[in-house]
C-alpha positions in Angstrom: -41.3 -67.1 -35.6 -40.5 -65.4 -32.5 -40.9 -67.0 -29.1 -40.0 -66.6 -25.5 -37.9 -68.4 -23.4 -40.3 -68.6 -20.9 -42.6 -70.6 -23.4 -39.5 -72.4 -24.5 -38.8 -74.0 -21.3 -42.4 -74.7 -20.7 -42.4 -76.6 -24.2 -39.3 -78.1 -23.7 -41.1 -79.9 -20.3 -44.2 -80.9 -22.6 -46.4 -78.9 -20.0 -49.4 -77.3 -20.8 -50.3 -73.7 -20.0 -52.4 -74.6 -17.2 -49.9 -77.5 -15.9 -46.8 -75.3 -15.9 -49.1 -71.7 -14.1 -49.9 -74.8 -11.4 -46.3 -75.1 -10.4 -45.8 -71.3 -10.8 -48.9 -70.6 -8.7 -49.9 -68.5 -10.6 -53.6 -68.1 -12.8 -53.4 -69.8 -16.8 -54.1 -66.7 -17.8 -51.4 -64.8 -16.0 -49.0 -67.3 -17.8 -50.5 -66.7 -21.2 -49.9 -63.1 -21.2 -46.7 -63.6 -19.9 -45.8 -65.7 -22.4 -46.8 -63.5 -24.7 -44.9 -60.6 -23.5 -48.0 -58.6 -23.0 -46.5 -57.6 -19.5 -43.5 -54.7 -19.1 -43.0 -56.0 -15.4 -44.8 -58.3 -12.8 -44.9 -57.5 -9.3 -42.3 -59.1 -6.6 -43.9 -61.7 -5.7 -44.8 -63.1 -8.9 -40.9 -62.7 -10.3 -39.9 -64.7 -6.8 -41.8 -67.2 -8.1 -40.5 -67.5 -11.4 -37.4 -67.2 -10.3 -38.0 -70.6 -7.8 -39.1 -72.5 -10.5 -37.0 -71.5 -13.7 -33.8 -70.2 -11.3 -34.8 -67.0 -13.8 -36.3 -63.8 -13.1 -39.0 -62.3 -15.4 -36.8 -60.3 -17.4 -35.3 -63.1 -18.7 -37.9 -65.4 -18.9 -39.6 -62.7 -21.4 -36.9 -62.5 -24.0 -38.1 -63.5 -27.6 -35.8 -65.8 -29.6 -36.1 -66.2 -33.3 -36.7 -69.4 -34.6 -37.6 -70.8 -37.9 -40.0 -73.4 -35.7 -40.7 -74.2 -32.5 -39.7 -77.6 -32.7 -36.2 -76.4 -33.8 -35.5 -74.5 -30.1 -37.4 -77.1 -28.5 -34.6 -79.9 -30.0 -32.2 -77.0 -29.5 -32.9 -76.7 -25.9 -32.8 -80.7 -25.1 -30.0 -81.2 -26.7 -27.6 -78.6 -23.9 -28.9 -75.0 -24.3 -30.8 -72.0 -25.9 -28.2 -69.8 -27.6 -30.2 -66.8 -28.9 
């Protein structure tokens, strides 16, 4: 299963979609498709604002790591890191 780090580190926090766009400040639905890496690029304003809350810009945020199962990266990630 492919997933991406953005959506990672949302999961890792046990946030919802809606929860985790809230402290972005951005709409659900925004995150969704970011999330789902239906975006190329976002504008400045929105990557400032990932960057302030992930200390990650969207390119980063937006890179799909392979895992078996989610709950594999999510017990990956709490346990000191995401290696791709």
């Amino acid at each position: 299963m492919q997933i991406t780090k953005m959506r990672a580190l949302r999961l890792q926090h046990g946030l919802s979609q809606k929860m985790m766009a809230d402290v972005i400040g951005i709409k659900q639905s925004t995150l969704c498709r970011l999330e789902m890496g239906w975006f190329a690029r976002v504008t400045d304003e929105v990557n400032e604002k990932l960057i302030r809350v992930f200390g990650e810009g969207f390119d980063t945020l937006t890179e799909i790591i392979e895992v078996d199962d989610p709950e594999v990266i999510i017990e990956r990630m709490r346990n000191g890191g995401l290696a791709a």
